[in-house]
C-alpha positions, 0 to 999 in steps of 0.5 A: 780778773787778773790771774797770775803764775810763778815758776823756776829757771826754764820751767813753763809759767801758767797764770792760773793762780789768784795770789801775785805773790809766791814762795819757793825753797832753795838753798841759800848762797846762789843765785836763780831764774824765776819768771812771773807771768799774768793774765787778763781773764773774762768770762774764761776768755783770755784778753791779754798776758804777760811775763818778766824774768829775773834773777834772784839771789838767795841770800844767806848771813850765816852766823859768826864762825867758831872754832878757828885757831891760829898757830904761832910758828916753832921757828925763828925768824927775823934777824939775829938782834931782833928774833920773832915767832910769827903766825904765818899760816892760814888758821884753820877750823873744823866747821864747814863755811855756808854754801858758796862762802868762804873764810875771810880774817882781819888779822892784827899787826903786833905781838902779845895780847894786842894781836890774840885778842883782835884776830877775827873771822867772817864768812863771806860770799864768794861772789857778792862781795858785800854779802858777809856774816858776822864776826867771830873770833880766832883763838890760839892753838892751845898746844902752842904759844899764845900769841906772836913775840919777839925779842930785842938783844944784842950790844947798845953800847961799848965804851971803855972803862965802862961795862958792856950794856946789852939789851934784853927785851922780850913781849911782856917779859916772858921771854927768857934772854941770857948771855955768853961772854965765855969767849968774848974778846975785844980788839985793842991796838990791833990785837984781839984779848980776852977781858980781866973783868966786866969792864970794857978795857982802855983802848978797845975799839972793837968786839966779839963772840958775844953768844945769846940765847932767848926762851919760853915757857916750854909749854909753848913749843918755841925754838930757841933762838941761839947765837953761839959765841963762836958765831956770836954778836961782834961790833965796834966800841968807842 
């Protein structure tokens, strides 16, 4: 009759039982040594045994993870015609991840609810890198913008005779864009002159100190992104 045994990392294995097969609770998440061994009885006299040792990975597929939230930041980036508020930052969450695994996000391109609705997270394994649980999403902060934005500002065009076109574009429109002409100038035969009206003056070949101002919903905590007119926006006309 065969008997056979089971034990764990450097632990004795004594074949002593009927059974081939054995169970062992440990934590999820790392790996073990266990030993299985066997052998060949008659009449109590042992004719022959062997053994195999090999490791085991206890695996773990934890549930999708709650509670992280991402924050759009305050501050301005991007260029004076093209401001962003951007998500930089790593989201964070109170819940702790599985033993030996860690956060890992899919985090979207683009503004808007493109971007809030296909940020997501998993846990996965620090070492088996196929080993990873399920999906779950990333929420905004909710003391914070909803999702990333931008703005598109500035001049598209200066044609004499006709009137400045500007740009005034925002993510969804829930920006708020104004602008500055109080100290707006326009270069015509080499001298700088204050325009009569809104219409580009004959001549003009240049531009400046076009100050603009984009804003949100102040319960979103952004900075504004300002150009001041005497810094502000300059360019050619023609």
């Amino acid at each position: 009759m065969l008997r056979y045994g089971f034990s764990q990392a450097a632990k004795s294995c004594n074949p002593t039982e009927t059974s081939a097969n054995a169970q062992f609770s440990v934590p999820a998440g790392e790996t073990y040594t266990f030993t299985m061994c066997v052998a060949s009885l008659f009449n109590g006299v042992t004719y022959g045994s062997d053994s195999v040792t090999q490791q085991v990975n206890a695996v773990q597929l934890p549930d999708a993870p709650s509670g992280y939230v991402y924050t759009v930041n305050s501050t301005v980036q991007g260029t004076d015609t093209h401001p962003k508020w951007l998500v930089t930052d790593t989201p964070v969450s109170a819940e702790q991840p599985p033993n030996n695994m860690v956060a890992k996000f899919d985090k979207p391109d683009g503004f808007g609810t493109n971007f809030a609705d296909n940020y997501r997270v998993r846990y996965c394994h620090t070492s088996w890198t196929d080993v990873c649980g399920d999906w779950g999403k990333v929420g905004a902060d909710p003391h914070g913008a909803p999702f990333p934005v931008q703005a598109t500002v500035g001049v598209t065009a200066c044609t004499p005779g006709s009137e400045l076109q500007l740009a005034s574009a925002t993510t969804m429109d829930l920006g708020t864009v104004n602008y500055s002409f109080g100290r707006l100038e326009y270069e015509v035969d080499g001298s700088w002159v204050a325009p009569t009206d809104t219409v580009v003056p004959e001549g003009a070949t240049a531009y400046r100190n076009v100050g603009v101002t984009v804003s949100w919903p102040l319960s979103w905590n952004l900075d504004s992104h300002v150009i001041k007119p005497q810094q502000g926006l300059s360019g050619s006309c023609g």
